[in-house]
C-alpha positions as CSV (number, residue, x, y, z in Angstrom):
1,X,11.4,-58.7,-3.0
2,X,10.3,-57.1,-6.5
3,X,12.4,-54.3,-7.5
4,X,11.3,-50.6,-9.5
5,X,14.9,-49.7,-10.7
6,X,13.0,-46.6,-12.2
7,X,10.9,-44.8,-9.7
8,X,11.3,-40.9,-8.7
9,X,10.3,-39.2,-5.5
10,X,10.2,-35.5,-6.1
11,X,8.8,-33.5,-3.6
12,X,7.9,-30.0,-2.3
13,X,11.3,-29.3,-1.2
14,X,12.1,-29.9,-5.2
15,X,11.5,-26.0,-5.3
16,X,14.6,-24.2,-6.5
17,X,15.5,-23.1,-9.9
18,X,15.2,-24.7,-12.5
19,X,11.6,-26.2,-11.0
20,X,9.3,-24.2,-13.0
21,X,11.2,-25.3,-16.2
22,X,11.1,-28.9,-15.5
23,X,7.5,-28.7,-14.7
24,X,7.0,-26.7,-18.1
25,X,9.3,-29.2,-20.1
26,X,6.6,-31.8,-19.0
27,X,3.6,-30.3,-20.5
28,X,1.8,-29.8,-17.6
29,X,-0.3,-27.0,-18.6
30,X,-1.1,-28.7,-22.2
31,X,-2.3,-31.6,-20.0
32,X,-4.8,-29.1,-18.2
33,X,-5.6,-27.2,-20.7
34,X,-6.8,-30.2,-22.9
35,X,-8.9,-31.6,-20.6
36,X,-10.7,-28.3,-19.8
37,X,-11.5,-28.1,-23.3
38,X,-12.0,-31.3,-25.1
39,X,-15.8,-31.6,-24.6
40,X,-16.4,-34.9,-24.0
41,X,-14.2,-35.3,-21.0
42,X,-15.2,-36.6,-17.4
43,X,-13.4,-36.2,-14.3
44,X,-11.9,-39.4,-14.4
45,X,-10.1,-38.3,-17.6
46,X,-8.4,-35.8,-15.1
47,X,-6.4,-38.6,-12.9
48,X,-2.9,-37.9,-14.5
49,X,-3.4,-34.7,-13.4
50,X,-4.2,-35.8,-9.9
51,X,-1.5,-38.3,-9.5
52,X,1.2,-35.8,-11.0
53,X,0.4,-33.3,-8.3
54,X,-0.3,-35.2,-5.1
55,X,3.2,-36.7,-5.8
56,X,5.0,-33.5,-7.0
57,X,3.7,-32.1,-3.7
58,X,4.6,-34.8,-1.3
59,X,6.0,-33.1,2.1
60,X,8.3,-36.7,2.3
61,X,7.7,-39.3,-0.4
62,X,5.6,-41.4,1.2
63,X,2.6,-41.2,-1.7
64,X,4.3,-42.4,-3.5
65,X,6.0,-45.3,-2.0
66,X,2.2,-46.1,-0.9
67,X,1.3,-46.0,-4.6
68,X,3.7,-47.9,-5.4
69,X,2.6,-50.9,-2.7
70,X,-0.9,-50.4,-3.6
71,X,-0.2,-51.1,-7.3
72,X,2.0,-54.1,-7.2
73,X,-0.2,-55.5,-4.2
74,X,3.2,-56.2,-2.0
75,X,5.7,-54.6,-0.9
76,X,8.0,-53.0,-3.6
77,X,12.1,-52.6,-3.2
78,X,12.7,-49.1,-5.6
79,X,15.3,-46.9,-6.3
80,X,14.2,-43.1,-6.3
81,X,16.3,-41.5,-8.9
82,X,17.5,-38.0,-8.1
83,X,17.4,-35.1,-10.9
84,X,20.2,-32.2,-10.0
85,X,17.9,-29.3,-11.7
86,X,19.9,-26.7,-10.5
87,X,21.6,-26.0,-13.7
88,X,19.0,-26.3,-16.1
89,X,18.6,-22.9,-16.7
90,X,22.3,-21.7,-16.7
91,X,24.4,-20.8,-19.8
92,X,28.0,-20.7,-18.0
93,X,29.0,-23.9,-16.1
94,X,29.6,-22.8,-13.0
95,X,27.0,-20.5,-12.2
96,X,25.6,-20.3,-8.7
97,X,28.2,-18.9,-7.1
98,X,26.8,-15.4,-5.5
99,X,23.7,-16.1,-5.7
100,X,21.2,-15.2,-3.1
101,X,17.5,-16.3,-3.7
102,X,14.9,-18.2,-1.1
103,X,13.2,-21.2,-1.6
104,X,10.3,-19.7,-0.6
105,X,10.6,-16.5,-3.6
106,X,11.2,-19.9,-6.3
107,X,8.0,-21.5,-4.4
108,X,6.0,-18.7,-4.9
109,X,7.2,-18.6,-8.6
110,X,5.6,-22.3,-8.6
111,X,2.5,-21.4,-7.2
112,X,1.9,-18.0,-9.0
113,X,2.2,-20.5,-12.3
114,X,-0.2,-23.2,-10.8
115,X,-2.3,-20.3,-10.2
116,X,-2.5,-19.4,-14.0
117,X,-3.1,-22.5,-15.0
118,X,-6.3,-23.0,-12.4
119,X,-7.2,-19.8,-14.5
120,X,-6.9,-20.9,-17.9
121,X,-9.0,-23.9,-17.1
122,X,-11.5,-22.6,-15.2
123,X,-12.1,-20.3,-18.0
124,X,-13.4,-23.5,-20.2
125,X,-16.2,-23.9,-17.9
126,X,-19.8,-24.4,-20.0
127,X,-19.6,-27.4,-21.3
128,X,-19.5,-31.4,-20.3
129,X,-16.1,-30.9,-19.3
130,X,-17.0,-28.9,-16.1
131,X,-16.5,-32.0,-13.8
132,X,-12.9,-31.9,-14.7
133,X,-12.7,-28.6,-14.5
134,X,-13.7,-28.3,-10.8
135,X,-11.7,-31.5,-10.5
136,X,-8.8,-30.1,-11.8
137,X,-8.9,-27.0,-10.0
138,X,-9.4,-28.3,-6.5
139,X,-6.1,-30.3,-7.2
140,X,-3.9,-27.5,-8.3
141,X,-5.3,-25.4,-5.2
142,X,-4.1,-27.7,-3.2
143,X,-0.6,-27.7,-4.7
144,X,-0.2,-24.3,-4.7
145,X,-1.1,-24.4,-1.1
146,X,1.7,-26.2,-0.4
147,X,4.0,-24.2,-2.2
148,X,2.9,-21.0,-0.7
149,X,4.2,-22.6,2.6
150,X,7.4,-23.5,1.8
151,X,9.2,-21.1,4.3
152,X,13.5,-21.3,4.9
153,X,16.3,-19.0,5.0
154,X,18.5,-17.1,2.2
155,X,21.1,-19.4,0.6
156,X,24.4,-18.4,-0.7
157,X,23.9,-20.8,-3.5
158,X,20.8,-20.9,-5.3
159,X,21.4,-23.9,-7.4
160,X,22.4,-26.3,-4.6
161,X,18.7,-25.8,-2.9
162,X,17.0,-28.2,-4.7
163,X,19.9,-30.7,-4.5
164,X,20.2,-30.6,-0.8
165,X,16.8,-30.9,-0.4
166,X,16.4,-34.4,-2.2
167,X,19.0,-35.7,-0.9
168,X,17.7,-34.9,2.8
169,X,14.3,-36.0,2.1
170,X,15.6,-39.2,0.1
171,X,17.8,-40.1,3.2
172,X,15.5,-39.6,5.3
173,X,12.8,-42.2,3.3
174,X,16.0,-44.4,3.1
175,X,16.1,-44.5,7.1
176,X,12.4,-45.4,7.1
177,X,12.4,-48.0,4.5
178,X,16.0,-49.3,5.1
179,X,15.2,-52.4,3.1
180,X,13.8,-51.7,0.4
181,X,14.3,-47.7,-0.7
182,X,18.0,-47.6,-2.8
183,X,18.1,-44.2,-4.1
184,X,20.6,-43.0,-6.8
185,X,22.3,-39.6,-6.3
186,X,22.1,-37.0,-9.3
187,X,25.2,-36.0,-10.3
188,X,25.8,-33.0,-12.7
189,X,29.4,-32.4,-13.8
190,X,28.7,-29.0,-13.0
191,X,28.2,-29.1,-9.5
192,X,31.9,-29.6,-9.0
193,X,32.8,-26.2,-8.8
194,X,30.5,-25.0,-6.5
195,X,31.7,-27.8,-4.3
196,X,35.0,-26.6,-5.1
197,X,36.4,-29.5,-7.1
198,X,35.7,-32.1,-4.5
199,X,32.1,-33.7,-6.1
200,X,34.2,-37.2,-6.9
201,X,34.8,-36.9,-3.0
202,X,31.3,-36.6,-2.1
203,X,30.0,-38.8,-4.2
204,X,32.5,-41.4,-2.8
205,X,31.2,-40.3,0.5
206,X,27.7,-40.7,-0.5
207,X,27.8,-43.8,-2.7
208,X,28.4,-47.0,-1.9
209,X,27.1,-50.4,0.2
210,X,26.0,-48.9,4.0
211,X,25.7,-45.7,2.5
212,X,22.1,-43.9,1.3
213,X,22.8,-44.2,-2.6
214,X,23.2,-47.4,-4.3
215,X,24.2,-45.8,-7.5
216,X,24.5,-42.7,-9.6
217,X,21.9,-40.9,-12.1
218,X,23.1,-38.7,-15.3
219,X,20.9,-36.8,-17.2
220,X,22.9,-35.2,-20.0
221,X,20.1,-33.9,-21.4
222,X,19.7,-31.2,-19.1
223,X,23.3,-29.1,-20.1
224,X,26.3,-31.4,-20.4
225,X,27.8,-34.1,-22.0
226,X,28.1,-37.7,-21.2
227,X,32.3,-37.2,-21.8
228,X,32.5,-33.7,-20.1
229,X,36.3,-33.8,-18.1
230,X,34.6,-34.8,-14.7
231,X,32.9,-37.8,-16.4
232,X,35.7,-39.0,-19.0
233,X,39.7,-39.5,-18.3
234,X,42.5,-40.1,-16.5
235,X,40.8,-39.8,-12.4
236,X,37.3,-39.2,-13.6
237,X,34.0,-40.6,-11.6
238,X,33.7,-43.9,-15.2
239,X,37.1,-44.9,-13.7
240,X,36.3,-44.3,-10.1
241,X,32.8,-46.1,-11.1
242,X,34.7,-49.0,-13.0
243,X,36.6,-49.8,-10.3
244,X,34.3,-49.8,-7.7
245,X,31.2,-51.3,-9.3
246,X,29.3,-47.9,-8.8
247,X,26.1,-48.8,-11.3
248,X,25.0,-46.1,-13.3
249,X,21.4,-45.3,-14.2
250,X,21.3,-42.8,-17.5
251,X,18.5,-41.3,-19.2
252,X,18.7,-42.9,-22.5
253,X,15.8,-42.0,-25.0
254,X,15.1,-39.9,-27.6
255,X,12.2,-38.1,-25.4
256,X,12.2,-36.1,-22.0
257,X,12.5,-32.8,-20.6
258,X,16.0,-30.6,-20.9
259,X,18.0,-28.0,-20.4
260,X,16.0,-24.4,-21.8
261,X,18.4,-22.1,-22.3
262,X,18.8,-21.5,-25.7
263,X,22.7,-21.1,-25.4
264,X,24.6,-23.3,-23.0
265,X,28.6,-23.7,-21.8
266,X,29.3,-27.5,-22.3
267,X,32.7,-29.5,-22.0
268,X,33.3,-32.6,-23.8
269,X,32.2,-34.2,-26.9
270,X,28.6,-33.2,-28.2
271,X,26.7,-34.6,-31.2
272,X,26.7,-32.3,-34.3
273,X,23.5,-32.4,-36.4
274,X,24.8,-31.2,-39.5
275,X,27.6,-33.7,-39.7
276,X,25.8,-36.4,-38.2
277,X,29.3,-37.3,-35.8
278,X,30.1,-36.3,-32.6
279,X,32.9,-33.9,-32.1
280,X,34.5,-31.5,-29.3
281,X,32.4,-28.3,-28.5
282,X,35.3,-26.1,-29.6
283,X,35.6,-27.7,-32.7
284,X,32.2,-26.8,-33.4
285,X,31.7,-23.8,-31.1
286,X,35.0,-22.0,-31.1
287,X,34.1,-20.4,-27.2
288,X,32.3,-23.6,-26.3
289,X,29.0,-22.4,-25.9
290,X,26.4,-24.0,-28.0
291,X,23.9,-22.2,-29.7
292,X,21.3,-24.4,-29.9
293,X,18.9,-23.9,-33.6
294,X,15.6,-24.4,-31.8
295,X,14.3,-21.7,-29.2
296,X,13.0,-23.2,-26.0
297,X,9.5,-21.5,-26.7
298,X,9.1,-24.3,-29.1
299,X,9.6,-27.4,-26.6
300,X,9.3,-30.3,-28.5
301,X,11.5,-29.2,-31.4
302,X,13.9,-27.6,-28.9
303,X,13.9,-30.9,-26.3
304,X,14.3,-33.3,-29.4
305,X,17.4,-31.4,-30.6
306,X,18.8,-30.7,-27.0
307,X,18.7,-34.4,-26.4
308,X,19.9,-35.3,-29.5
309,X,23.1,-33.0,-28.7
310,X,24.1,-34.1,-25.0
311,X,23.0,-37.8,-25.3
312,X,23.2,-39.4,-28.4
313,X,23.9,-43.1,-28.6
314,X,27.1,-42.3,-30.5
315,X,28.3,-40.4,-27.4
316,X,27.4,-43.3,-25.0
317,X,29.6,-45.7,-27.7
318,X,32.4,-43.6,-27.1
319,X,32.1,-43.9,-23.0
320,X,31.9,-47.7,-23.6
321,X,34.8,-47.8,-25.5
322,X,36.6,-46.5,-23.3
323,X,35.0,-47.8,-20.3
324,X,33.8,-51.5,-21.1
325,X,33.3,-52.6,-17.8
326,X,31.0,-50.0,-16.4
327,X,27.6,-50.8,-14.4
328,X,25.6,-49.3,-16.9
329,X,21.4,-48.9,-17.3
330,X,20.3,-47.7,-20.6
331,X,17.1,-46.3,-19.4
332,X,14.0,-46.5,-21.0
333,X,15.9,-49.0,-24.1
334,X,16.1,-46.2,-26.4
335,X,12.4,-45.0,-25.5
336,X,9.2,-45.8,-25.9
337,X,8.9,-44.0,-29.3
338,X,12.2,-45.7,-30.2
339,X,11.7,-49.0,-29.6
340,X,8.0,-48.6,-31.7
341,X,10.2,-47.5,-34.7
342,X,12.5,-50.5,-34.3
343,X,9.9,-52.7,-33.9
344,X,8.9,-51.8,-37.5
345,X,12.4,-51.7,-38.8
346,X,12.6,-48.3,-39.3
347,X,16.4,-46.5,-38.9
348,X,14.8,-43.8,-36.4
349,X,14.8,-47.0,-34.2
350,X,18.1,-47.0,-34.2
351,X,18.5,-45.5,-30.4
352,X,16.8,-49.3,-29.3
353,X,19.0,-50.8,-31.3
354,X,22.0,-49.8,-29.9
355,X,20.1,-50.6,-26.3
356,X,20.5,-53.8,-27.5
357,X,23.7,-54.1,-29.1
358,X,25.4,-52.6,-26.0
359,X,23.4,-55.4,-23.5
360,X,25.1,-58.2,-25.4
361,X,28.1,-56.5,-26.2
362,X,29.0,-55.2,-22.7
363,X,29.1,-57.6,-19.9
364,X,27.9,-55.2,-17.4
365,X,25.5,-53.1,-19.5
366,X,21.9,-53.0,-18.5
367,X,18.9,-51.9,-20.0
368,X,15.4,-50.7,-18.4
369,X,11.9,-51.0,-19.7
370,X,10.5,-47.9,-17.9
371,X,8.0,-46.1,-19.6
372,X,5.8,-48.5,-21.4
373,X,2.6,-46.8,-21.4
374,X,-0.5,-48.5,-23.6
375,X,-3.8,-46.6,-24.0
376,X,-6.4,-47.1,-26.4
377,X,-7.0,-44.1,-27.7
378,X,-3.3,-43.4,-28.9
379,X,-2.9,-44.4,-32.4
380,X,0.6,-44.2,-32.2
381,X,1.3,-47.1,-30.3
382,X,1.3,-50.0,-32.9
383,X,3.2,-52.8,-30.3
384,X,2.0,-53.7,-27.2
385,X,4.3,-54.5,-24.6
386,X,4.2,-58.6,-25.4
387,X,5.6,-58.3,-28.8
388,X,8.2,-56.6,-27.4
389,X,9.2,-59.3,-25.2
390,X,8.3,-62.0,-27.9
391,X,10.6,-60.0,-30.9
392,X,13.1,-58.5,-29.5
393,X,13.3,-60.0,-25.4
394,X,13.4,-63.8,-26.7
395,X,15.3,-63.2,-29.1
396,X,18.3,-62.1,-27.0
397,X,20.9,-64.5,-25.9
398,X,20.5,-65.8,-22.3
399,X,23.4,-63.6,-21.2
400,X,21.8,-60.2,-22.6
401,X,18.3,-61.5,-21.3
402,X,19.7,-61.0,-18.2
403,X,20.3,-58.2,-18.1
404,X,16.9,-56.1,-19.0
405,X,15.4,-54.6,-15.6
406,X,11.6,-54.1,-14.8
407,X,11.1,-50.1,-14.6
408,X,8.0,-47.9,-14.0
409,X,8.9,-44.4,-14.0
410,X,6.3,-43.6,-11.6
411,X,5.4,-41.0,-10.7
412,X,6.5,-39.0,-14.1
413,X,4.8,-41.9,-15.8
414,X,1.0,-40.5,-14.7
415,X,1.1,-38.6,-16.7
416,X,0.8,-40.4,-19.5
417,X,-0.8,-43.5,-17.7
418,X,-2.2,-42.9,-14.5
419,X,-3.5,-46.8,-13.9
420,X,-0.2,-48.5,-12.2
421,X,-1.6,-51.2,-11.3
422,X,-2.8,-52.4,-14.7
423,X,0.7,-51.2,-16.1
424,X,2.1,-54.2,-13.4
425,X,-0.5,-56.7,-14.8
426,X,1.0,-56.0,-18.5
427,X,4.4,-56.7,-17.3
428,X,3.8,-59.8,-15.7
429,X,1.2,-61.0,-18.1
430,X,3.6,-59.7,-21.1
431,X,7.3,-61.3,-19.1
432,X,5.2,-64.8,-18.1
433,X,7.5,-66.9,-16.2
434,X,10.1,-64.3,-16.7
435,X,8.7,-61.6,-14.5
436,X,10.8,-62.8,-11.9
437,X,13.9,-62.6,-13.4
438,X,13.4,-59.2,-15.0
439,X,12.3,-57.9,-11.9
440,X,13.5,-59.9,-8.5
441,X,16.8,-61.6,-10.5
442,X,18.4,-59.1,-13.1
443,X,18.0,-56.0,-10.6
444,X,19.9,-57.5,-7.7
445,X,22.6,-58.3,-10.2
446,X,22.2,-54.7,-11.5
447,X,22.9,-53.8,-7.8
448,X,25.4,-56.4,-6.3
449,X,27.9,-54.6,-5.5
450,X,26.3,-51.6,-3.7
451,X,23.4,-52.8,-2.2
452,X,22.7,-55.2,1.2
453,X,19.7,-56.2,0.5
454,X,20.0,-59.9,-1.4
């Protein structure tokens, strides 16, 4: 069976904070608002929209499982990548406790903002672009519908809502699809206190062969570092991970969403843009709370330097240093952007390169392709997909070939490039006779030592 190693299954039940910022961070509303106003636009041009928000607003996954299926024409074997949001928006690090919200006051939060947005587009109406319009507005009415309904009790803990919910609803797909759904438990550092030092435990608990999670996500981008005390030493999850084979999917690109609080409690080692190294917090911030330069009102300058901070690739050399033997995926080989730049030998490609030093280098290093979007109309995108795998894929010795996984990043990837099925054909067309090994052969390896399913 074919394996997605890069998939995500967010749901309804997502709603808790932090939700409204990782929908903003994605640009939604930019998305809605261009195609309300660019004249020329039809209602096809409004199927990223669609496909974002009938999966955002699945009750259980299923859509997109079934798009999934649909796209590859068979049968898919995925892993559903978790995203621990809870902390997104907090400055100290352990900062749930006391808290008393509802889902159902952060759902409403939700819909009141998909309701704005149905009100800045249908404010564009006049024009050519009036069958998008209507398009687009049915669609976000029926998310917000479902938002509205989200109904459960007070919790104690406001940041563990969205957490538990996932990983109900991603055990619960698991149970239905017991051959082929391996899903990959978020893990934030920061979630240890709140489960009162004992998140190694649960993740032992939670991780493994016969267990719901075949592996771990990080997503340092979102407020901590990839050497923050949990993480890094002496009894840390990399040594428990080592040991155990535990493989480790990270977010590993130069693009994304993060955290949006402008200042934000960190542990660790961070990278320092002024110095160009990386170096403790508290050597750099003497009470270890960064004050970020860029505001979060202006998101792409603030996500590029956030990311830059918690997850650059000299922080990642450091964990391999120290930590040669860990199942590691370098998602996304740099980034799309990235990989572009190194593909024309330019040093802001130098993310992708690393990607590929660290598969050769490591022997249990791993790198994902997820994220290759191609469309016409974006002059930015100077390589297609088959000169990646002719200049940098062929290149690679056989050992390092091996080890570079087929990814979508469905359903996050609609929005840039709605047509999964075609994104399919350019892998298979792009990887020839290698399709199989990139996506049937490599992945199972990836997964050997947590996984059932041969």
């Amino acid at each position: 069976m074919r394996f997605d190693v890069h998939t995500h299954f967010f749901t309804t039940g997502m709603a808790g904070k932090g939700v409204d910022a990782f929908l903003s961070t994605l640009r939604l509303r930019e998305m809605l608002d261009r195609i309300a106003t660019v004249g020329d636009r039809t209602e096809a041009d409004a199927h990223p929209v669609e496909a974002f928000l009938k999966n955002s607003t699945s009750e259980d996954g299923e859509a997109t499982l079934s798009d999934l299926d649909n796209a590859a024409g068979e049968p898919m074997a995925c892993c559903p990548l978790m995203l621990d949001v809870g902390y997104m928006e907090k400055i100290l690090p352990s900062p749930g406790k006391g808290v008393a919200r509802t889902r159902t006051r952060v759902a409403g939060t939700v819909a009141d903002t998909l309701l704005g947005w149905k009100d800045a587009v249908a404010s564009r109406r006049g024009g050519r672009a009036d069958a998008a319009v209507e398009t687009v507005s049915r669609w976000i009415s029926e998310a917000e519908e479902r938002f509205r309904t989200v109904q459960i009790g007070a919790v104690e803990n406001d940041t563990g809502r969205a957490f538990d919910s996932q990983i109900t609803t991603l055990t619960e797909l698991k149970k239905r699809h017991s051959d082929r759904i391996f899903p990959f438990l978020g893990v934030d550092p920061r979630r240890n206190d709140a489960l009162d030092g004992k998140l190694l435990s649960f993740i032992g608990d939670m991780v493994g062969k016969g267990r719901t999670f075949a592996g771990v996500k990080l997503y340092p981008p979102i407020g901590f570092s990839p050497t923050d005390p949990f993480l890094f030493g002496k009894g840390g999850f990399y040594e428990y991970a080592e040991k155990n084979g535990i493989p480790i999917t990270v977010h590993f690109s130069a693009a994304g969403f993060a955290v949006m609080s402008d200042r934000v409690a960190a542990q660790g080692d961070i990278y320092d843009d002024d110095s160009g190294e990386i170096a403790s917090v508290t050597d750099i911030f003497e009470d270890g709370v960064i004050d970020f330069h860029a505001s979060i009102v202006n998101v792409g300058e603030a996500i590029s330097e956030r990311i830059r901070v918690f997850n650059h690739p000299k922080l990642w050399a450091k964990v391999l240093d120290v930590y040669p033997r860990l199942t590691l995926n370098l998602a996304h080989f740099g980034g799309f952007g990235r990989l572009h730049q190194y593909l024309d030998g330019r040093r802001a490609g130098h993310w992708s390169a690393f990607a590929r030093e660290a598969i050769i280098k490591y022997p249990n290093v791993y790198a994902d392709l997820s994220g290759w979007f191609e469309k016409r109309e974006d002059t930015s995108i100077r390589h297609p997909l088959a000169t990646f795998v002719a200049d940098v894929y062929a290149k690679l010795p056989g050992n390092a070939r091996s080890k570079v996984l087929y990814g979508s990043d469905w359903f996050i990837l609609s929005l840039k490039d709605p047509d999964l099925g075609t994104y399919i054909k350019r892998f298979t067309a792009a990887f020839g006779k290698e399709w199989d090994a990139v996506s049937v052969k490599n992945p199972n390896a990836f997964l050997a030592r947590t996984i059932e399913y041969k």
